[in-house]
Gaussian input, Z-matrix of N, CA and C with variables (Angstrom, degrees):
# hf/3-21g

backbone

0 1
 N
 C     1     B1
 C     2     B2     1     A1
 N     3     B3     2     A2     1     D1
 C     4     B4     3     A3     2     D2
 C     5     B5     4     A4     3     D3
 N     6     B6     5     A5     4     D4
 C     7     B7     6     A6     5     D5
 C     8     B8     7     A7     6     D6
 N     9     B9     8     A8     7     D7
 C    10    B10     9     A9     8     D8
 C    11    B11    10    A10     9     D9
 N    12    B12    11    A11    10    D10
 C    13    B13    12    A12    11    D11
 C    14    B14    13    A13    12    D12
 N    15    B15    14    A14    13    D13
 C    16    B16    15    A15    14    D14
 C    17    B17    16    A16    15    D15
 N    18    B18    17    A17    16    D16
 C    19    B19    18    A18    17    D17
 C    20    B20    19    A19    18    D18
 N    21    B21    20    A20    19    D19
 C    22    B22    21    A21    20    D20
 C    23    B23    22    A22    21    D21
 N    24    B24    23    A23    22    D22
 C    25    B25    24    A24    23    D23
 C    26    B26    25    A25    24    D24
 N    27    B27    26    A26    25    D25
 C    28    B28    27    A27    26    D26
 C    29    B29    28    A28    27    D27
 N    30    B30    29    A29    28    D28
 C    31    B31    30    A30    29    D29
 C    32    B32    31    A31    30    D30
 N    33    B33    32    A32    31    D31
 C    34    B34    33    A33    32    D32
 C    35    B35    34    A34    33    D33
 N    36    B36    35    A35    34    D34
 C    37    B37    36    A36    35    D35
 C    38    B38    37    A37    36    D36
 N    39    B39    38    A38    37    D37
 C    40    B40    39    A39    38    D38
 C    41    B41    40    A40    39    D39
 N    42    B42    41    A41    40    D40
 C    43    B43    42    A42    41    D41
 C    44    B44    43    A43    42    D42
 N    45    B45    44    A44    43    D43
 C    46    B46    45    A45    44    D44
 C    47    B47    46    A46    45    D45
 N    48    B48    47    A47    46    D46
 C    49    B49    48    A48    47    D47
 C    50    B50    49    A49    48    D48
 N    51    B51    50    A50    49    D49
 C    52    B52    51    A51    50    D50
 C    53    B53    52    A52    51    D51
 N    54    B54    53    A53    52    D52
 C    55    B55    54    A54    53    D53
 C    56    B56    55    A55    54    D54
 N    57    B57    56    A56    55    D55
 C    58    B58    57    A57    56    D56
 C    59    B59    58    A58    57    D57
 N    60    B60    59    A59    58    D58
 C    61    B61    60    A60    59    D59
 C    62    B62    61    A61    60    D60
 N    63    B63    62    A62    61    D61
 C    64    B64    63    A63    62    D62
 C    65    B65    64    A64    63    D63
 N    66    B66    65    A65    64    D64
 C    67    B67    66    A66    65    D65
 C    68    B68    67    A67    66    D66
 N    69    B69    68    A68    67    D67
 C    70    B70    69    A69    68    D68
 C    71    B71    70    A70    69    D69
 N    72    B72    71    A71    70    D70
 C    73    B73    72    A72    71    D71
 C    74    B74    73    A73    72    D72
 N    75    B75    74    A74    73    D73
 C    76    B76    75    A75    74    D74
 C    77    B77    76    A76    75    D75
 N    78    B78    77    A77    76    D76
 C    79    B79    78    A78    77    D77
 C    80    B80    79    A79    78    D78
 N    81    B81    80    A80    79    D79
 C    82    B82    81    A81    80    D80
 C    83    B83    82    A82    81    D81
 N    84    B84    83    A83    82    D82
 C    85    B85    84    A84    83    D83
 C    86    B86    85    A85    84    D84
 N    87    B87    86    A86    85    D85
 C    88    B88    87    A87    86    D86
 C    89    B89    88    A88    87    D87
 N    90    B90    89    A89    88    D88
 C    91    B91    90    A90    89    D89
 C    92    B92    91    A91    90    D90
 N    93    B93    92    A92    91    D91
 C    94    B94    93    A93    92    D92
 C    95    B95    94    A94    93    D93
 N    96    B96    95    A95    94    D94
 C    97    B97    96    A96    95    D95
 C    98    B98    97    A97    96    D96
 N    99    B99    98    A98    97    D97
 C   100   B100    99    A99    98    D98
 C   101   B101   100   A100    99    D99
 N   102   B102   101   A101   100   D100
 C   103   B103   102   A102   101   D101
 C   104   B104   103   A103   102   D102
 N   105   B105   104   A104   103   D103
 C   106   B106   105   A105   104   D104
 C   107   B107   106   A106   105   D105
 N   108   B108   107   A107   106   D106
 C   109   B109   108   A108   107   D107
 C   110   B110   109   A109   108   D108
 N   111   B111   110   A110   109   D109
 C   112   B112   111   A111   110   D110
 C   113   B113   112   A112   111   D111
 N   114   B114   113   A113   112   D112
 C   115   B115   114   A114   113   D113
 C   116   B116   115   A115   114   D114
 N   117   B117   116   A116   115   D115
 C   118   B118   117   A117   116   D116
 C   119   B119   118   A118   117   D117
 N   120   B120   119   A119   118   D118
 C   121   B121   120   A120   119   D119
 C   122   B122   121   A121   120   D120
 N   123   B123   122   A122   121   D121
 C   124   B124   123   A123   122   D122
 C   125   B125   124   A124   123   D123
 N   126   B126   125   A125   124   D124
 C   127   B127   126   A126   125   D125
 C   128   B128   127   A127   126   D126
 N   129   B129   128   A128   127   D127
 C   130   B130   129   A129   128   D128
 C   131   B131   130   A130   129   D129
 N   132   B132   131   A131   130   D130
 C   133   B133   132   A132   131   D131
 C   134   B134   133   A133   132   D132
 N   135   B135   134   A134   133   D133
 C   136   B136   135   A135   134   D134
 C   137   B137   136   A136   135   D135
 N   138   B138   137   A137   136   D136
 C   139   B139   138   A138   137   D137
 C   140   B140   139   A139   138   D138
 N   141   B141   140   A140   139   D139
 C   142   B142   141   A141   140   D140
 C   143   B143   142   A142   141   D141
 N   144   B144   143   A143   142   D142
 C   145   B145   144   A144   143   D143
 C   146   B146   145   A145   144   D144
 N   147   B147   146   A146   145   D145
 C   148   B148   147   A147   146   D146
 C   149   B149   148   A148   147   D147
 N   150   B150   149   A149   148   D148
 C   151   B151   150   A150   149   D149
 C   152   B152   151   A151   150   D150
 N   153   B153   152   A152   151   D151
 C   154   B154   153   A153   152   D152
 C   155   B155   154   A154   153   D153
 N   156   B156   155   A155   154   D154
 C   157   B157   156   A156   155   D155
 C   158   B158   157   A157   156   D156
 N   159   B159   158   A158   157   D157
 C   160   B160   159   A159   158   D158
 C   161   B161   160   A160   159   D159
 N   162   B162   161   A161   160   D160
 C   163   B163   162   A162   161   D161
 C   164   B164   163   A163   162   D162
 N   165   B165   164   A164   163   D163
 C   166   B166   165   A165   164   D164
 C   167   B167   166   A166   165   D165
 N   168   B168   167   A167   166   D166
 C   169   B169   168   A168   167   D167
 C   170   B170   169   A169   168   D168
 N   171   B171   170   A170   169   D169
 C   172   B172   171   A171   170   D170
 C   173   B173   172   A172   171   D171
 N   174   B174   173   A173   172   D172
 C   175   B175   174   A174   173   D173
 C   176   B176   175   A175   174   D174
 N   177   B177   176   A176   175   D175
 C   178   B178   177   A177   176   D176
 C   179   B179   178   A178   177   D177
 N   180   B180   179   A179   178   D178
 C   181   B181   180   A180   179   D179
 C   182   B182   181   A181   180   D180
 N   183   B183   182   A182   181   D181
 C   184   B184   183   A183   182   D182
 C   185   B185   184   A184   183   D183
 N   186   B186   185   A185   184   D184
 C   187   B187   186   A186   185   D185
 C   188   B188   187   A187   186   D186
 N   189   B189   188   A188   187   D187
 C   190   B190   189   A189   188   D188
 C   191   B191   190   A190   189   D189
 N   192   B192   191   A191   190   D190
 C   193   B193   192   A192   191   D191
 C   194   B194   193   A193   192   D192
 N   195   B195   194   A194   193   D193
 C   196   B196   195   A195   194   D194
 C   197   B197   196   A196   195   D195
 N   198   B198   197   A197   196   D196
 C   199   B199   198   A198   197   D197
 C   200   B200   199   A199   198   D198
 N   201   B201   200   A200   199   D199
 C   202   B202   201   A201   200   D200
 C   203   B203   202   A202   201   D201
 N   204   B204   203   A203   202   D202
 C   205   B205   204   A204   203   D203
 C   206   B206   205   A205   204   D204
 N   207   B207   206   A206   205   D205
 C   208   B208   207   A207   206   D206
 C   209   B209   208   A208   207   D207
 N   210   B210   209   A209   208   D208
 C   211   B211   210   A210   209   D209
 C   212   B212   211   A211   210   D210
 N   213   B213   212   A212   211   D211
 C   214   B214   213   A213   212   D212
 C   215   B215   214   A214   213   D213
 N   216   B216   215   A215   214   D214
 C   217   B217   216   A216   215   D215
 C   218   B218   217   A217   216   D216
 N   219   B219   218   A218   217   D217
 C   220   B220   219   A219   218   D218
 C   221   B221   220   A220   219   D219
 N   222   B222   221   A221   220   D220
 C   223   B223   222   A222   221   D221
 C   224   B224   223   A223   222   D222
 N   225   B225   224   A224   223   D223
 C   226   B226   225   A225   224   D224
 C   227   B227   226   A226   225   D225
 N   228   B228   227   A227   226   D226
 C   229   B229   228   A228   227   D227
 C   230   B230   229   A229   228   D228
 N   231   B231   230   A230   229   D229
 C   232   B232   231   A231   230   D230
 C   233   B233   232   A232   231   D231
 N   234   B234   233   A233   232   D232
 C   235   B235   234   A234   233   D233
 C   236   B236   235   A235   234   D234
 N   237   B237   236   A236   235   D235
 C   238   B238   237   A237   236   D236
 C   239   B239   238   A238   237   D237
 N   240   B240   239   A239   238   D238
 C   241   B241   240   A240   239   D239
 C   242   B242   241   A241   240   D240
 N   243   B243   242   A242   241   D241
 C   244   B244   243   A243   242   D242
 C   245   B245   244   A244   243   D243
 N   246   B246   245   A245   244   D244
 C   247   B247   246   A246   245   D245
 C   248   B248   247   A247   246   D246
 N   249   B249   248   A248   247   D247
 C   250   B250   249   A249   248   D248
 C   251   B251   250   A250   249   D249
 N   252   B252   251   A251   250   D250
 C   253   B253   252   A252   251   D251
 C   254   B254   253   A253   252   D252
 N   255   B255   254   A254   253   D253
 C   256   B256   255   A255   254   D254
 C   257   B257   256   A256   255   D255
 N   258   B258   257   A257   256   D256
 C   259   B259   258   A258   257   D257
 C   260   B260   259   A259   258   D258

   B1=1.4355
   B2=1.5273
   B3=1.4201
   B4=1.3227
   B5=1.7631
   B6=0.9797
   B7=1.3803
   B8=1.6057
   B9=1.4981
   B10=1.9591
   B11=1.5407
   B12=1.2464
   B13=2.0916
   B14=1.4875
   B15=1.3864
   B16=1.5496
   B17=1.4870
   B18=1.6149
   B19=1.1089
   B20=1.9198
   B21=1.2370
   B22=1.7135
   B23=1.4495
   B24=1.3488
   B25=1.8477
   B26=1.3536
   B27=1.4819
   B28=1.6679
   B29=1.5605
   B30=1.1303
   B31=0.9613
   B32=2.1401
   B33=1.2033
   B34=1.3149
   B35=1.4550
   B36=1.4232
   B37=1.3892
   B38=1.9398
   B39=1.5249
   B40=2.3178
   B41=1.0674
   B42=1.4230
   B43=0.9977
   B44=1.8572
   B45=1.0726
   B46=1.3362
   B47=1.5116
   B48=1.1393
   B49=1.4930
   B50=1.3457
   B51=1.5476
   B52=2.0282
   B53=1.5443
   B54=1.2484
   B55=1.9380
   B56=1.4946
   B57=0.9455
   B58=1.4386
   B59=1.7876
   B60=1.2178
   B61=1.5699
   B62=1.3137
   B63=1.1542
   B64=1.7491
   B65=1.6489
   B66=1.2968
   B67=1.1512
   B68=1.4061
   B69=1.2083
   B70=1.6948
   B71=1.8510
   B72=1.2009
   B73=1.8206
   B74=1.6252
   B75=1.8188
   B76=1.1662
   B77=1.6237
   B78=1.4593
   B79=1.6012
   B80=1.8741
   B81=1.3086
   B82=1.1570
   B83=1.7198
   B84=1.3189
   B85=1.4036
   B86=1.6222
   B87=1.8617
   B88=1.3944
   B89=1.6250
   B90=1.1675
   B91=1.4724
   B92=1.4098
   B93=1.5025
   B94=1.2732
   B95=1.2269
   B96=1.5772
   B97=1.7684
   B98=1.1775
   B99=1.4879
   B100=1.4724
   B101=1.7115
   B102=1.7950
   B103=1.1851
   B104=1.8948
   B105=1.3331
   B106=1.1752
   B107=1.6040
   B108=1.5474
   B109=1.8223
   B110=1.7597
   B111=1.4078
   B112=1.4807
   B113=1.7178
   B114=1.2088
   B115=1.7060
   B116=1.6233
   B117=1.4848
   B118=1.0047
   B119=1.7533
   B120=1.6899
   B121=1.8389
   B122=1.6660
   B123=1.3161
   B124=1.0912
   B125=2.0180
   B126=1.5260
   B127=1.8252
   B128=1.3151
   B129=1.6560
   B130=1.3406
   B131=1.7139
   B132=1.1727
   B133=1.5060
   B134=1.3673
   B135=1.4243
   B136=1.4464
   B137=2.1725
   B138=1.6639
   B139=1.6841
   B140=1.6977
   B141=0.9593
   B142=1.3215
   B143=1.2471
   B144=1.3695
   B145=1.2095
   B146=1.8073
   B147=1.7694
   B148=1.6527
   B149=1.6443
   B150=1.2704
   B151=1.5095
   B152=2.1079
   B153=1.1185
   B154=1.6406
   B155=1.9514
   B156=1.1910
   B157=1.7625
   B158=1.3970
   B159=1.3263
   B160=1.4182
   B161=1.6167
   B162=1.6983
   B163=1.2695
   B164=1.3759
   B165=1.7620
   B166=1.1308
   B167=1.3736
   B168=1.6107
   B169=1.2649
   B170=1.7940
   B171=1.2796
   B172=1.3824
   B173=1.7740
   B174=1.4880
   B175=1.2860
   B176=1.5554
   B177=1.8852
   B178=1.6440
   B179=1.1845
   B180=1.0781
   B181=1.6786
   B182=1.7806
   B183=1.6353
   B184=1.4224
   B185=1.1055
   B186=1.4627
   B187=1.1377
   B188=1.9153
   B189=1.0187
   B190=1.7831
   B191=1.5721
   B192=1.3919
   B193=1.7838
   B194=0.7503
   B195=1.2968
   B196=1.9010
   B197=1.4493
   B198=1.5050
   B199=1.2626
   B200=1.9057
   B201=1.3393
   B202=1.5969
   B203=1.6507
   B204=1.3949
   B205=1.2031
   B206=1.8801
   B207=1.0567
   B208=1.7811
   B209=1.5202
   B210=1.4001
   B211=1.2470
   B212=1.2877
   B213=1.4683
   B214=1.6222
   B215=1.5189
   B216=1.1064
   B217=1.6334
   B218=1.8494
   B219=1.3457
   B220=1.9454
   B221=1.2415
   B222=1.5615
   B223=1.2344
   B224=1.9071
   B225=1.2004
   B226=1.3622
   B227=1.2880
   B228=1.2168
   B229=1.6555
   B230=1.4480
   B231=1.2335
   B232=1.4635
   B233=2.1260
   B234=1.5067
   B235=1.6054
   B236=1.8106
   B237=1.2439
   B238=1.5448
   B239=1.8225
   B240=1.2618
   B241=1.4820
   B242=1.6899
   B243=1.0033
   B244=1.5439
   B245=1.7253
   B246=0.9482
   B247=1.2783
   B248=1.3054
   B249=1.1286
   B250=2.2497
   B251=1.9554
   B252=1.2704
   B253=1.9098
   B254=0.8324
   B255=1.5961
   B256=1.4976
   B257=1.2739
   B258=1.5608
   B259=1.7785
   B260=1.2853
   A1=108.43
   A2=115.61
   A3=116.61
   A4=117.58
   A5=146.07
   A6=135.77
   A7=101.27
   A8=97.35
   A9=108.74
   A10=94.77
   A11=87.73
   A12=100.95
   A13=111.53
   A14=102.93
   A15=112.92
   A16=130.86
   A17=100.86
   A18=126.13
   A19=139.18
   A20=89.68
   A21=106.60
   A22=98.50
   A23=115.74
   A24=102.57
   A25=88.63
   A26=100.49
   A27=147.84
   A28=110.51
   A29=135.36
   A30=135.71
   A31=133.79
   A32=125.24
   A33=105.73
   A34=146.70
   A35=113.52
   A36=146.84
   A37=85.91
   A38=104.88
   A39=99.52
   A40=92.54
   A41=107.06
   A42=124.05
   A43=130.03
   A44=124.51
   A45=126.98
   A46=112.63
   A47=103.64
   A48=115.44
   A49=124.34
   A50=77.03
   A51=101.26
   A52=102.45
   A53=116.91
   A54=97.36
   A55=106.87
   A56=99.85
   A57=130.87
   A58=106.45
   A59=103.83
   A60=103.53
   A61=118.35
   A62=93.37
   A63=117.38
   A64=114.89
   A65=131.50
   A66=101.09
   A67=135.15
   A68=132.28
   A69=135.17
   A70=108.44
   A71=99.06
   A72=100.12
   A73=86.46
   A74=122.69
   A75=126.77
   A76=115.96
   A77=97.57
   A78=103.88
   A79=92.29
   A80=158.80
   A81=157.02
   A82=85.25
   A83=130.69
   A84=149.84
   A85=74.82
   A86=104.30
   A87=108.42
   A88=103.11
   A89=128.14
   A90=124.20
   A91=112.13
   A92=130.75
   A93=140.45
   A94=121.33
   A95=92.62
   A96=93.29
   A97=147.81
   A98=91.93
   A99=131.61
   A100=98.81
   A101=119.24
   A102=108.72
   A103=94.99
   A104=119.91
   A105=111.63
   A106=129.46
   A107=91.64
   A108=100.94
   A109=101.79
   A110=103.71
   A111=93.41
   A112=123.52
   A113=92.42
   A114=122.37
   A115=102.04
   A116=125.72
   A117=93.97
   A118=116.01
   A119=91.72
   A120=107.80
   A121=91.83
   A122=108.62
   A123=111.44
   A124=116.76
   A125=96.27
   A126=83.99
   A127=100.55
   A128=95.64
   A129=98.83
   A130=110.94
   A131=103.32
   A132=103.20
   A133=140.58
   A134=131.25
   A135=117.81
   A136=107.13
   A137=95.99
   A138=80.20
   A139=125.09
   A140=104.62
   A141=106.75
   A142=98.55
   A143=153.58
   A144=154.54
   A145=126.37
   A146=84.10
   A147=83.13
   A148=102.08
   A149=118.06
   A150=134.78
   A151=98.56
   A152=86.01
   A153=102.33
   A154=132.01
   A155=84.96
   A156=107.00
   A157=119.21
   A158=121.76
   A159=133.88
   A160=101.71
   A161=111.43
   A162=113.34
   A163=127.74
   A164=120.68
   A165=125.02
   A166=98.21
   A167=123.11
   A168=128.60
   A169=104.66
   A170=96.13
   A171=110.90
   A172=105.69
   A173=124.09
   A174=137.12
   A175=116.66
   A176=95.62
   A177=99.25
   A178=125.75
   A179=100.47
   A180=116.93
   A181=105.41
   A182=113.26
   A183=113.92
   A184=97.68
   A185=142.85
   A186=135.35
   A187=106.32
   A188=96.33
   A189=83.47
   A190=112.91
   A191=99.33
   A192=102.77
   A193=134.76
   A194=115.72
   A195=113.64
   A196=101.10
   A197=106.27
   A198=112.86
   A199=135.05
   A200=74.96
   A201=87.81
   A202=126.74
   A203=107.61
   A204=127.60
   A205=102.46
   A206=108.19
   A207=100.23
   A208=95.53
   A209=132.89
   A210=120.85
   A211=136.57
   A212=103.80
   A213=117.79
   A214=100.85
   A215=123.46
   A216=114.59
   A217=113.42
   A218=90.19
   A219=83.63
   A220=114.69
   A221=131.50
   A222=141.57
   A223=89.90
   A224=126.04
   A225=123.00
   A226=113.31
   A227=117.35
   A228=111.05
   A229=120.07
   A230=139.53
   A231=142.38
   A232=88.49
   A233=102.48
   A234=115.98
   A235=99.76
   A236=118.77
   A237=123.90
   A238=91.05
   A239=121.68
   A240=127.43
   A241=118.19
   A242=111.08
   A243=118.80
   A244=109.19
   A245=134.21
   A246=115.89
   A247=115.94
   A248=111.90
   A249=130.10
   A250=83.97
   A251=115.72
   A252=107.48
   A253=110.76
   A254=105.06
   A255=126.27
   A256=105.89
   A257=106.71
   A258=127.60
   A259=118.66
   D1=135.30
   D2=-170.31
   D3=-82.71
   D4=-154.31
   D5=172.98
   D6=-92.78
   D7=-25.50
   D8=-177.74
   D9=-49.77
   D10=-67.50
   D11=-161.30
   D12=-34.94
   D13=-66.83
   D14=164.27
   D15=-9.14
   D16=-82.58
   D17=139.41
   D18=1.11
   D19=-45.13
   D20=177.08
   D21=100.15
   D22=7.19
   D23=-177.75
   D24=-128.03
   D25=136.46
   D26=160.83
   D27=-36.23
   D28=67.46
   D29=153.76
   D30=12.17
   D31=82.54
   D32=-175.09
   D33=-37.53
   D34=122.50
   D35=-166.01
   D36=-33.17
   D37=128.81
   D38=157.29
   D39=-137.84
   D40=-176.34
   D41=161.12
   D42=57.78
   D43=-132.87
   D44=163.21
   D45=-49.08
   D46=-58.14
   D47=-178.22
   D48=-17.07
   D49=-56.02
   D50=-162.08
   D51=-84.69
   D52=-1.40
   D53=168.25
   D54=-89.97
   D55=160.41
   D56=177.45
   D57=-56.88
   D58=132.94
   D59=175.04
   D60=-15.76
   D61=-95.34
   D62=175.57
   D63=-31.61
   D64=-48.59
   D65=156.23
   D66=-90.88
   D67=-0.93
   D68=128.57
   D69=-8.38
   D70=-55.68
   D71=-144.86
   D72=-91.19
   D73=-9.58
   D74=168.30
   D75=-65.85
   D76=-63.88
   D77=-167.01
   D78=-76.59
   D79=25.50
   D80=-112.94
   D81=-167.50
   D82=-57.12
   D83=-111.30
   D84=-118.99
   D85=-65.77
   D86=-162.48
   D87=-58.33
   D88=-39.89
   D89=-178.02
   D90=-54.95
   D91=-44.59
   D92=-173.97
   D93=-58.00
   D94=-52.28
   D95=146.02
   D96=-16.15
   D97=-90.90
   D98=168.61
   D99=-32.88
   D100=-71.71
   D101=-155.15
   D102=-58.66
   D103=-55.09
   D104=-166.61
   D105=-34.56
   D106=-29.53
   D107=-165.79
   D108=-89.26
   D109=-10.84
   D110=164.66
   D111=-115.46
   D112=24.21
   D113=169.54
   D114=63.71
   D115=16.13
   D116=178.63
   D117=-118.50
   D118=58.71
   D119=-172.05
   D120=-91.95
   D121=159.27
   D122=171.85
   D123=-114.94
   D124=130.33
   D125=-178.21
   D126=-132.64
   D127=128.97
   D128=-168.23
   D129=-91.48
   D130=147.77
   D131=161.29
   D132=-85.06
   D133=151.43
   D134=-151.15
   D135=-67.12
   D136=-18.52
   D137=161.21
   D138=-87.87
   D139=-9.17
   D140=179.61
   D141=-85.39
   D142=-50.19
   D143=146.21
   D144=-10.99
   D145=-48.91
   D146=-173.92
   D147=-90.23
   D148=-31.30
   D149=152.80
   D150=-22.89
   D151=-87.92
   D152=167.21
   D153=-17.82
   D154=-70.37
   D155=157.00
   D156=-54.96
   D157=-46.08
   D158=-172.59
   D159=-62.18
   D160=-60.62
   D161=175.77
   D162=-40.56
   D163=-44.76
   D164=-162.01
   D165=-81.86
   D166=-44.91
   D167=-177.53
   D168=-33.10
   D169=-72.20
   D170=-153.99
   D171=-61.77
   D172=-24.73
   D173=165.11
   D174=-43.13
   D175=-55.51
   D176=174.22
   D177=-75.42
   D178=-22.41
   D179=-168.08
   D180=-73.73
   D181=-13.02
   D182=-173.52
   D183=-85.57
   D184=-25.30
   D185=-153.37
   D186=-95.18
   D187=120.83
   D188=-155.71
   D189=-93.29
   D190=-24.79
   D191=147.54
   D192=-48.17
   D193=-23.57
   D194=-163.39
   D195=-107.65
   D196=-30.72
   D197=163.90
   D198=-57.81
   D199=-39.03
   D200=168.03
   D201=-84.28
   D202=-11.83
   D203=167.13
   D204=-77.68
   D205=-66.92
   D206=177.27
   D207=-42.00
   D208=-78.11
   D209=173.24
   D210=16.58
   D211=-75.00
   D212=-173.73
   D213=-82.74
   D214=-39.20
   D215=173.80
   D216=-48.33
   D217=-52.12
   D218=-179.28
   D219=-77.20
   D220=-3.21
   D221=-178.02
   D222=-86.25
   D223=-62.73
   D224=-175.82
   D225=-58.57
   D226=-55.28
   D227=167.81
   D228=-53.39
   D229=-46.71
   D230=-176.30
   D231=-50.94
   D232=-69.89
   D233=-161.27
   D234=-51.28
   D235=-23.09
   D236=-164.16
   D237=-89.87
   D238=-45.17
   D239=178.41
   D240=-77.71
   D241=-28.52
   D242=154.53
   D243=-68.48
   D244=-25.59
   D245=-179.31
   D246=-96.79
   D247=-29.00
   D248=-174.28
   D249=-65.38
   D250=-45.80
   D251=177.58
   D252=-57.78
   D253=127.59
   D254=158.38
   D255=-62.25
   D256=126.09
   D257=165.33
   D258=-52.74

C-alpha cells in the first residue's frame, strides 16, 4: 500500500490499467491467441468449472464472519426496499 492509499487517495492508474477499454480487450484477445497457438491455453470444462465453483464456494462460506457480514448487508437492503414500497 502506497502512502496515497493510506491517505484516502486512489493511487495512480499504470500499466494495463491505464488503457482505454478497447484496447485492454485488444492486447487481452492477442494473448488468448497467442496462448492457444502454442497449446498451452487452458479450457475448462463445465465439470471442472462447477468442480471449480464448488471449491471457492465452500472456502468463503467457512469464514463465518464474512459470512455473517454478507448477511447483514442483504438484511439492510431487503429492510431499506421494503420501506421505499408503497403500502
Amino acid at each position: 500500500m502506497t502512502s496515497k492509499e493510506t491517505a484516502g487517495q486512489a493511487a495512480p492508474l499504470r500499466g494495463f490499467a491505464r488503457m482505454d477499454p478497447q484496447r485492454q480487450r485488444q492486447v487481452s484477445s492477442l494473448g488468448g491467441r497467442t496462448a492457444h497457438a502454442r497449446g498451452s491455453a487452458h479450457e475448462f470444462t463445465s465439470e471442472e468449472a462447477r468442480l471449480a465453483g464448488h471449491k471457492g464456494g465452500k472456502a468463503v462460506s467457512e469464514n463465518r464472519e464474512h459470512m455473517a457480514a454478507i448477511g447483514r448487508i442483504g438484511g439492510r437492503r431487503l429492510r431499506t426496499q421494503r420501506q421505499s414500497q408503497p403500502s
